[in-house]
Structure formats: structure tokens, C-alpha cells
KOLPA-541641 format. One record per atom (N, C-alpha, C): residue number from 1; residue in one letter; atom name; x, y, z. Coordinates in steps of 0.1 Angstrom, whole numbers, padded with zeros to 4 digits. Each point is the difference from the previous one (the first is absolute). Example, Ala and Ser with C-alpha at 12.3 -4.5 7.8 and 13.67 -1.06 7.14 Angstrom:
<nodes>
NODE num residuo atomo    xx    yy    zz
NODE   1       A     N  0132 -0057  0078
NODE   1       A    CA -0009  0012  0000
NODE   1       A     C  0009  0012  0000
NODE   2       S     N -0004  0011 -0007
NODE   2       S    CA  0009  0011  0000
NODE   2       S     C -0008  0011  0008
</nodes>
This chain:
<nodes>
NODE num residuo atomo    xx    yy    zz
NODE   1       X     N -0057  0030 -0708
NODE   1       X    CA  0003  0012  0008
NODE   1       X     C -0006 -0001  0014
NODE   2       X     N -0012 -0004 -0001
NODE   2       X    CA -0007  0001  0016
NODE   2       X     C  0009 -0014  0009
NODE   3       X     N  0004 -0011 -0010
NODE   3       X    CA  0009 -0007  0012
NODE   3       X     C  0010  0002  0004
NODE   4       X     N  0006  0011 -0011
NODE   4       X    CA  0016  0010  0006
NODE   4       X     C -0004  0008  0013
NODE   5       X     N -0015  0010 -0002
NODE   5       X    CA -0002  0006  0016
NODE   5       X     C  0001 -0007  0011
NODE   6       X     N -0009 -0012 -0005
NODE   6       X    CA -0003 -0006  0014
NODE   6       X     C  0012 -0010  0008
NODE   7       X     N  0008 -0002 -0011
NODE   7       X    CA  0011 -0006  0002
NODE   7       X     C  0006  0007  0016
NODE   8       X     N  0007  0011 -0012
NODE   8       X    CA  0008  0012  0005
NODE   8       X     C -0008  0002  0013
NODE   9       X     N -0010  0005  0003
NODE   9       X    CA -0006  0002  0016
NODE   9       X     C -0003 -0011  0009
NODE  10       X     N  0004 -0009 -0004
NODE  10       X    CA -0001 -0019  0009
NODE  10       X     C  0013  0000  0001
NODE  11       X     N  0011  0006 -0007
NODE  11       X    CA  0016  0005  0005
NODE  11       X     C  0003  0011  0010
NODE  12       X     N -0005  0008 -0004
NODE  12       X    CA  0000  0010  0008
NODE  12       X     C -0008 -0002  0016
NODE  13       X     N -0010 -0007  0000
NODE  13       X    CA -0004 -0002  0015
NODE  13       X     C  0009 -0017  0009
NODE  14       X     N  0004 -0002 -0014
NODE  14       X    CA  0009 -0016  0009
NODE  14       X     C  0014  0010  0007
NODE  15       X     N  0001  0009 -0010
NODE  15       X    CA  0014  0006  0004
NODE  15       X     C  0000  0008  0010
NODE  16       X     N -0011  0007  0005
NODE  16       X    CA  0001  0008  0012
NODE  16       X     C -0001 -0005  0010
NODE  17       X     N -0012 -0016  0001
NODE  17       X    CA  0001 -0005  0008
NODE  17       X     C  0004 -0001  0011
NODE  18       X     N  0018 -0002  0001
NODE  18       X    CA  0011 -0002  0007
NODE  18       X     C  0005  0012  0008
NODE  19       X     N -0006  0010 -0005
NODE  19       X    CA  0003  0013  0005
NODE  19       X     C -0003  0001  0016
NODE  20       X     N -0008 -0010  0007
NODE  20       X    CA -0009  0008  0009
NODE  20       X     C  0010 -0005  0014
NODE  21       X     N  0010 -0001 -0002
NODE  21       X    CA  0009 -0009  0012
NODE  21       X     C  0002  0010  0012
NODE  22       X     N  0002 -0006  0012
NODE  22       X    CA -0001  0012  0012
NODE  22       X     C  0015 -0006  0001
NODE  23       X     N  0006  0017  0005
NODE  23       X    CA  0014  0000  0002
NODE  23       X     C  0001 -0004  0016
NODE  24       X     N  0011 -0007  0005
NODE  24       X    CA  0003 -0001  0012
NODE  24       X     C  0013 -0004  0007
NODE  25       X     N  0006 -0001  0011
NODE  25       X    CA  0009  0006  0007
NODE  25       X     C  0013 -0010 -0011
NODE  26       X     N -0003 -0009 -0005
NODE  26       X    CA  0010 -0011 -0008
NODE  26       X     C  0000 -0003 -0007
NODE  27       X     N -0008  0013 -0010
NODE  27       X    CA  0000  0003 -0014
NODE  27       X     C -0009 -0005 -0010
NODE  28       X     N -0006 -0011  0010
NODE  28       X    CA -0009 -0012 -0013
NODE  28       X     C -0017  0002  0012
NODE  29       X     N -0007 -0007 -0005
NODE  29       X    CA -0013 -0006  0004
NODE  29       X     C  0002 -0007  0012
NODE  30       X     N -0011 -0003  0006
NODE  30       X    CA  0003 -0004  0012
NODE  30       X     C  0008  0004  0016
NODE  31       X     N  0007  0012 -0002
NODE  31       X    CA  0007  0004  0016
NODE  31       X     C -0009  0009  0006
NODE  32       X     N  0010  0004  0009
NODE  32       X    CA -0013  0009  0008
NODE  32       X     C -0003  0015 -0008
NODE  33       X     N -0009  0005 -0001
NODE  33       X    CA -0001  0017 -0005
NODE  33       X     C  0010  0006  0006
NODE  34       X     N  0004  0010 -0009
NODE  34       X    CA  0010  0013  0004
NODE  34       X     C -0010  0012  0010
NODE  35       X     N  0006 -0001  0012
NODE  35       X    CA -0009  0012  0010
NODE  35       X     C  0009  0010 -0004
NODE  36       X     N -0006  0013 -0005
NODE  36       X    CA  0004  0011 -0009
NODE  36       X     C  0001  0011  0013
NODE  37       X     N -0007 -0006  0011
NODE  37       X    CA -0002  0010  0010
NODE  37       X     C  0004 -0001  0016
NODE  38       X     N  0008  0007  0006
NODE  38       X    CA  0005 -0009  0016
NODE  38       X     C -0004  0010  0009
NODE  39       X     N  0003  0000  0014
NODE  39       X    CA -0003  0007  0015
NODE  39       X     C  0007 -0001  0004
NODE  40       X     N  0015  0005  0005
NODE  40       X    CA  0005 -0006  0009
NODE  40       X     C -0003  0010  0015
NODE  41       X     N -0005 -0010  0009
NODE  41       X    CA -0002  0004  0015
NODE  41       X     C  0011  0007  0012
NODE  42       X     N  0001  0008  0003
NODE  42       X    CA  0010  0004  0011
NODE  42       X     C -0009  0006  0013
NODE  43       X     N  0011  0001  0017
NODE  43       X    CA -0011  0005  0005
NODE  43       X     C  0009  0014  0002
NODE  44       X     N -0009  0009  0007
NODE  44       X    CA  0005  0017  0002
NODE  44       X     C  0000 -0001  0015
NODE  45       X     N  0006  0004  0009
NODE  45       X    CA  0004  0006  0015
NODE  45       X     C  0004  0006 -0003
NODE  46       X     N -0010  0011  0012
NODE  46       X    CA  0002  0016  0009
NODE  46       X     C  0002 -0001  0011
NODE  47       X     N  0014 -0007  0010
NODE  47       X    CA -0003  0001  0015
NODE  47       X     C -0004  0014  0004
NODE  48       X     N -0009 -0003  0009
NODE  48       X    CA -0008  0015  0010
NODE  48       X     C  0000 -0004  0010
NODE  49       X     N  0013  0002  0008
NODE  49       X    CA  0003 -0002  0014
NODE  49       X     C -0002 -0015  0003
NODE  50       X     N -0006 -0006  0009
NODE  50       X    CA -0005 -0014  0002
NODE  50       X     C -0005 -0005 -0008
NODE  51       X     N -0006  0004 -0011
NODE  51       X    CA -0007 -0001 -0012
NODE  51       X     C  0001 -0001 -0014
NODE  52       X     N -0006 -0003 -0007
NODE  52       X    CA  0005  0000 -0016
NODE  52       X     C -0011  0002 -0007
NODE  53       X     N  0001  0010 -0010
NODE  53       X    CA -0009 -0002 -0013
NODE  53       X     C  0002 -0008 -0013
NODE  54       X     N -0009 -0011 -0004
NODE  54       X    CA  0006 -0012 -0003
NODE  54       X     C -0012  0003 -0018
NODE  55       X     N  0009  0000 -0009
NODE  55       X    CA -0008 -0001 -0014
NODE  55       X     C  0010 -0012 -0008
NODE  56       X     N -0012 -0007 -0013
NODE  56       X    CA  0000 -0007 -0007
NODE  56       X     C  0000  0004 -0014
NODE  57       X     N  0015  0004 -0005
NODE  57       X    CA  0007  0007 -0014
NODE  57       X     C -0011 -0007 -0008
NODE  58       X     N -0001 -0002 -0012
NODE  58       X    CA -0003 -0010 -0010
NODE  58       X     C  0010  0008 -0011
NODE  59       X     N  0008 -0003 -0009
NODE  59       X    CA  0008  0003 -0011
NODE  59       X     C -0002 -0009 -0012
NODE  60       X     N -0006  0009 -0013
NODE  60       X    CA  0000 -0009 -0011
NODE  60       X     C  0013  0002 -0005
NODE  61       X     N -0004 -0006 -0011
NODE  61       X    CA  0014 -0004 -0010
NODE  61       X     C  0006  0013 -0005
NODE  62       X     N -0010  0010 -0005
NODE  62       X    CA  0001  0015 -0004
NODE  62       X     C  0014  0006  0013
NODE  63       X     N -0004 -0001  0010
NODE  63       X    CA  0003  0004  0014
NODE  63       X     C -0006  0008  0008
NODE  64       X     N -0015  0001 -0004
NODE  64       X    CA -0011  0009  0003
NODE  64       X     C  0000 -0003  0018
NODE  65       X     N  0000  0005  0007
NODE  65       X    CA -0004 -0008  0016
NODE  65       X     C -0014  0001  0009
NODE  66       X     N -0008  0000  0002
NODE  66       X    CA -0006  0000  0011
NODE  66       X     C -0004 -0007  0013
NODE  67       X     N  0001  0010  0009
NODE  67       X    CA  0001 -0002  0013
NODE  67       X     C -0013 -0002  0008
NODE  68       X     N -0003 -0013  0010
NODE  68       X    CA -0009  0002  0002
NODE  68       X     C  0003 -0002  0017
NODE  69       X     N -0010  0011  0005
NODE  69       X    CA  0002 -0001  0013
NODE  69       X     C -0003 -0008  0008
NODE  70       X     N  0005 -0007  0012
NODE  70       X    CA -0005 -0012  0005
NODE  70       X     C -0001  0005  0018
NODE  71       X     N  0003  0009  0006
NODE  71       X    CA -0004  0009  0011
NODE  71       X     C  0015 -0001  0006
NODE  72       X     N -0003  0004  0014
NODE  72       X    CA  0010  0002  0010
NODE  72       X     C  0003 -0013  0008
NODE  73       X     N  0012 -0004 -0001
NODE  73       X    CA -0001 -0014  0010
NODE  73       X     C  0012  0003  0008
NODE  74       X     N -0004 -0007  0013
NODE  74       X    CA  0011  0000  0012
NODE  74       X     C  0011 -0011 -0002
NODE  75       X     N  0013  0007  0002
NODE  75       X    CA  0011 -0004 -0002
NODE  75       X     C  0011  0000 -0008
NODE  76       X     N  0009 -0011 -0002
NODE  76       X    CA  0012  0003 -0011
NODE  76       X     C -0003 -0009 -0007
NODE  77       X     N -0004  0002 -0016
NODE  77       X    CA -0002 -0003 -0014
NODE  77       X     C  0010 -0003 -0007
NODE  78       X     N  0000 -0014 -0001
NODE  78       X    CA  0013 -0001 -0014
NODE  78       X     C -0006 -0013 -0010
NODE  79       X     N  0001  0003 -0011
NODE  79       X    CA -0004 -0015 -0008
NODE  79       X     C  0002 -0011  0005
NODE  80       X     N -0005 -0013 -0007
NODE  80       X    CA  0001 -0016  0005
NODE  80       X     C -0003 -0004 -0010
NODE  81       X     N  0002 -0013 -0002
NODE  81       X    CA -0002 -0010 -0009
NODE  81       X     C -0012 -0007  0008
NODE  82       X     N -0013 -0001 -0002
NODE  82       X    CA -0011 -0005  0006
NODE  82       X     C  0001 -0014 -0001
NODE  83       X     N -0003 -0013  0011
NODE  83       X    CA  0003 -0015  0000
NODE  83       X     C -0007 -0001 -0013
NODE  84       X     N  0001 -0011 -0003
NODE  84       X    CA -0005 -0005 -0016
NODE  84       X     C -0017 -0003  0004
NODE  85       X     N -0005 -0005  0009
NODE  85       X    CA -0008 -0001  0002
NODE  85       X     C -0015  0010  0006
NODE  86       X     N  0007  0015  0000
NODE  86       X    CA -0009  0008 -0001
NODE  86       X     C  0001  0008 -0019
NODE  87       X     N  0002 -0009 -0012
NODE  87       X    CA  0001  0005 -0013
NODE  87       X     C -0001  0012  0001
NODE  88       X     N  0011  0008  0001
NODE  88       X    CA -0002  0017  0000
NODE  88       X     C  0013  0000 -0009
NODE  89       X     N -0003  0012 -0006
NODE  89       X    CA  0013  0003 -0013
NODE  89       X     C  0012  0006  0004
NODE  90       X     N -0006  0011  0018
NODE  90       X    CA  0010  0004  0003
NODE  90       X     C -0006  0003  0016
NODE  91       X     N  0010  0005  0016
NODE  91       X    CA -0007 -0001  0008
NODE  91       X     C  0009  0013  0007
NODE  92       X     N -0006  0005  0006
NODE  92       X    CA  0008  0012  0013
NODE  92       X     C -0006 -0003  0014
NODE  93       X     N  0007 -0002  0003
NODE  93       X    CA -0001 -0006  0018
NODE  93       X     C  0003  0019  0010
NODE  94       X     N -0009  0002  0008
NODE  94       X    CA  0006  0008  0006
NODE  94       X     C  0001 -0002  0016
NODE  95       X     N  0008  0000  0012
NODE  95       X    CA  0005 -0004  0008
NODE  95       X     C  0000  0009  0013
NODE  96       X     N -0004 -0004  0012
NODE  96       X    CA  0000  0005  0009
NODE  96       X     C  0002 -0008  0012
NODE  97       X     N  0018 -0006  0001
NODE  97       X    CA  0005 -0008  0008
NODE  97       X     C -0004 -0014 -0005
NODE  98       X     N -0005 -0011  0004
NODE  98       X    CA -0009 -0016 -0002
NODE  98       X     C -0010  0002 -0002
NODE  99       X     N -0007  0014 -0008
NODE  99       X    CA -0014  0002 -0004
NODE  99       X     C  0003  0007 -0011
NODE 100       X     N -0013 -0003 -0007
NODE 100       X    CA -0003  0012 -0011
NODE 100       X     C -0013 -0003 -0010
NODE 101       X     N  0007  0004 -0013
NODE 101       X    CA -0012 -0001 -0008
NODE 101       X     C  0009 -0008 -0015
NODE 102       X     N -0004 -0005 -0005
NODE 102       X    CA  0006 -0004 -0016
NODE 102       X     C -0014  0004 -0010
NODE 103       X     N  0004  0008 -0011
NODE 103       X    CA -0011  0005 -0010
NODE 103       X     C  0005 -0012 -0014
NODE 104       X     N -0008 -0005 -0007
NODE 104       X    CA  0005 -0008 -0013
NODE 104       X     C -0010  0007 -0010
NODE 105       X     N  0008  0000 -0013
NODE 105       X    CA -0009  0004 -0013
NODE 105       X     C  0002 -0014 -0007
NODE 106       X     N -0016 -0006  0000
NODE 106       X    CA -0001 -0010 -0008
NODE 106       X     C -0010  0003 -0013
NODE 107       X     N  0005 -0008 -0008
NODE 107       X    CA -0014  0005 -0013
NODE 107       X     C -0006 -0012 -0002
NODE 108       X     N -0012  0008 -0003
NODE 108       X    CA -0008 -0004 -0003
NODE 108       X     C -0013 -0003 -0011
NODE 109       X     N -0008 -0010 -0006
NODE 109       X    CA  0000  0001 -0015
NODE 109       X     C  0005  0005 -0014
NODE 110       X     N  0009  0008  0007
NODE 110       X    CA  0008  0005 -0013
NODE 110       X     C -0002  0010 -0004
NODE 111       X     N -0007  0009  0010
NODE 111       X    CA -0006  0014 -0005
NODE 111       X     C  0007  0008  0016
NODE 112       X     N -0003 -0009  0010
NODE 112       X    CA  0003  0009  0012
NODE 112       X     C  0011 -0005  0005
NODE 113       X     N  0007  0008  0010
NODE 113       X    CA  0009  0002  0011
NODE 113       X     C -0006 -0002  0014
NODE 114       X     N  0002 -0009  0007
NODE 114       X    CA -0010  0005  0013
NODE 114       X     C  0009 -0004  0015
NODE 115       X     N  0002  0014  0005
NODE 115       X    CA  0013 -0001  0010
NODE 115       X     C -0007 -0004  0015
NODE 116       X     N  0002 -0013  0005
NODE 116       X    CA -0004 -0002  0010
NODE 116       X     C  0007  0001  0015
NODE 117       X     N -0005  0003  0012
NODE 117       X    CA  0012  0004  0015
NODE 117       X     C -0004 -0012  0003
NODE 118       X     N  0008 -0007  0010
NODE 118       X    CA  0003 -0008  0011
NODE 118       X     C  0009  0001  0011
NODE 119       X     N -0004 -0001  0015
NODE 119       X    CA -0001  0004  0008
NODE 119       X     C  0016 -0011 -0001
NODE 120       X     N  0012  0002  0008
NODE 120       X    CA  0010 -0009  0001
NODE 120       X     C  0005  0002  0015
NODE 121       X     N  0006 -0013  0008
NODE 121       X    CA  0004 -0003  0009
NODE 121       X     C  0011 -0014  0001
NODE 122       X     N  0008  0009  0010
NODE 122       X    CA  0019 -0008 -0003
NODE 122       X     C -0006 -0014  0004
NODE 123       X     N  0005 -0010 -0007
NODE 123       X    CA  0001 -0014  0006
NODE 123       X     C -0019 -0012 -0005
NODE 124       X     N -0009  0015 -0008
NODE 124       X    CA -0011 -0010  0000
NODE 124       X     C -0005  0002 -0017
NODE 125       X     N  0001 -0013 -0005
NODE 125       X    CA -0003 -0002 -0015
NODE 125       X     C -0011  0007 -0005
NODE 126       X     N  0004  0012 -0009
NODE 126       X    CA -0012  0006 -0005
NODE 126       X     C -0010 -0010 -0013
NODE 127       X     N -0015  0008  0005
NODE 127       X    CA -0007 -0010 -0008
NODE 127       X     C -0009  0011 -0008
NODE 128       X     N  0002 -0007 -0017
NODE 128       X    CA -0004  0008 -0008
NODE 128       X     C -0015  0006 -0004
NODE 129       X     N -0004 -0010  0012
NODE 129       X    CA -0013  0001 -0005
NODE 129       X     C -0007  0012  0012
NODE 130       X     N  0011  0006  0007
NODE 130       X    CA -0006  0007  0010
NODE 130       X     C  0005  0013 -0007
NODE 131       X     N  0000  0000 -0015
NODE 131       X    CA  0006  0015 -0005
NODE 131       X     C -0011  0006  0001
NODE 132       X     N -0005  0020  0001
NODE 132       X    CA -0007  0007 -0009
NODE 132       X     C  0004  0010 -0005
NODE 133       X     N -0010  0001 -0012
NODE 133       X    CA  0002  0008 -0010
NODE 133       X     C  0002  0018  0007
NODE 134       X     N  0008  0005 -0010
NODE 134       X    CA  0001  0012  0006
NODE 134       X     C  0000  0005 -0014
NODE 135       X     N  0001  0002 -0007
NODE 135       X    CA -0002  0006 -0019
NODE 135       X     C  0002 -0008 -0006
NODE 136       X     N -0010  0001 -0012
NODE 136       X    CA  0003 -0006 -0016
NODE 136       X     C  0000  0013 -0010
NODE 137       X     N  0012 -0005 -0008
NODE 137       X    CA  0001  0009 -0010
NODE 137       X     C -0001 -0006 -0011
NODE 138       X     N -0003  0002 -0013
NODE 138       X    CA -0007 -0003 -0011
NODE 138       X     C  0014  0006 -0011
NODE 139       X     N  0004 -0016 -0009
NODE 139       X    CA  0006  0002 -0003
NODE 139       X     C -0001 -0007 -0018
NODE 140       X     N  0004  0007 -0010
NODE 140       X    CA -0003 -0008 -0012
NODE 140       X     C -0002 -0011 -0002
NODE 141       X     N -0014 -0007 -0007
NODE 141       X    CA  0002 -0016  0000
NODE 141       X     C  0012 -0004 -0008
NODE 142       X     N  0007 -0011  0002
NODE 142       X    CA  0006 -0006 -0006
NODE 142       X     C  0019  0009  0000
NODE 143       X     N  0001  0008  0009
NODE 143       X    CA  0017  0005  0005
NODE 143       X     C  0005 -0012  0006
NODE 144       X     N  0011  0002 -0002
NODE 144       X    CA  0009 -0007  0006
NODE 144       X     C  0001  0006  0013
NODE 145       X     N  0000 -0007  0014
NODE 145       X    CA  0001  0008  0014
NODE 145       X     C  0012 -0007  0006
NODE 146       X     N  0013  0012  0004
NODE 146       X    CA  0005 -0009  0008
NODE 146       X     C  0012  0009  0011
NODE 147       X     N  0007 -0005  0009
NODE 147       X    CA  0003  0009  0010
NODE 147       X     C  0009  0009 -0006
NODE 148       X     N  0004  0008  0003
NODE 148       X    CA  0011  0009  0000
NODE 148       X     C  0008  0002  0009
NODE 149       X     N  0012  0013  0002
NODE 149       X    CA  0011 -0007  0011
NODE 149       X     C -0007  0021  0004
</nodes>
């Protein structure tokens, strides 16, 4: 009788064993984790005469939104696709003739958002390293972040 228990529970723990597999994007072991959670980024313009009030949407997956303010900037505001070499997920340039400003939202560790300005002029290669920060916003570890239209 006691080799039937111990049997039976040296079955019972080989059998659960197998249980402990993590699900992921291709069904089996090994792919990347399923991100259960996303951001997608848009920007907001208010022209105010010569001017614009310029905010940074954030929209989860729910469609929850918040807006975060990013101040008043001189000129005309319209989205960009940021060169590849300032890594930003999304960019808004705003314009005042061969001058202006370009804002990018890059992320960062995986927790933040962090929208940096640079100063732009017609004809001279912007350099990334002359960006600064103007807000970080704090965003779930591990969302998926990415632009919106």
C-alpha cells in the first residue's frame, strides 16, 4: 500500500511538471512574450494666431487618452516622420519660414516617454545630440509604444 501512495505522488509531480510553459507570440516556447498592453502616441495643435498650443495624446488600447501639455510654440505645426537617426517614434516640426523648432517623443527605458525640441534651419543638418528635453511622461513598464496618425 505505501508503494501505491508513493508511486501515485512520483506521478502526479512528473505529470504536472510540464505545466509550467510560457505562452508566446507563436504559440510554443521560445518567441517573444505577448505585450498585453500598448500606447499609441499622437500630437494635439491649437493654432493661436502666430502660435500654437502643442500637446502629447498618449491612447491605450482601452481608448482611455491623456493629454499632456507641451506649451505654446511659434509657428505652423504639422507632424514628421523624424530622420532615423534622431530614434524618435514620432516628430512635429513647427515652422516659421527656413526656421523653427522640431519636438520628438522618444522612449526611453521602457517606462518613459521623453519629448525632446531642436532648434531647425533650412539647408543645415540637424544634430541629435543638440536635442533638449522638454517633458517626460511615465508610462507602464513593458507597453507597447508606438505612433499614431
Amino acid at each position: 500500500m505505501t508503494r501505491l501512495a508513493i508511486a501515485f505522488v512520483l506521478g502526479a509531480l512528473i505529470g504536472c511538471s510540464g505545466s509550467s510553459k510560457q505562452t508566446t507570440t507563436g504559440g510554443s516556447t521560445g518567441g517573444t512574450p505577448i505585450i498585453a498592453k500598448r500606447v499609441s502616441l499622437s500630437w494635439g495643435v491649437t493654432p493661436q494666431g502666430e502660435m500654437a498650443d502643442l500637446f502629447l495624446h498618449a491612447t491605450d488600447e482601452t481608448g482611455h487618452q491623456v493629454s499632456h501639455e507641451l506649451g505654446r510654440w511659434k509657428g505652423t505645426c504639422t507632424p514628421i516622420t523624424p530622420a532615423p537617426e534622431m530614434n524618435a517614434l514620432t516628430g512635429l516640426a513647427c515652422r516659421t519660414g527656413g526656421t523653427g523648432t522640431e519636438l520628438h517623443a522618444v522612449q526611453q527605458g521602457g517606462d518613459e516617454i521623453i519629448v525632446l525640441k531642436m532648434g531647425i534651419d533650412e539647408g543645415v543638418k540637424p544634430d541629435p545630440m543638440a536635442r533638449e528635453e522638454v517633458k517626460r511622461i511615465k508610462v507602464p513598464l513593458g507597453v507597447k509604444i508606438e505612433a499614431g496618425s
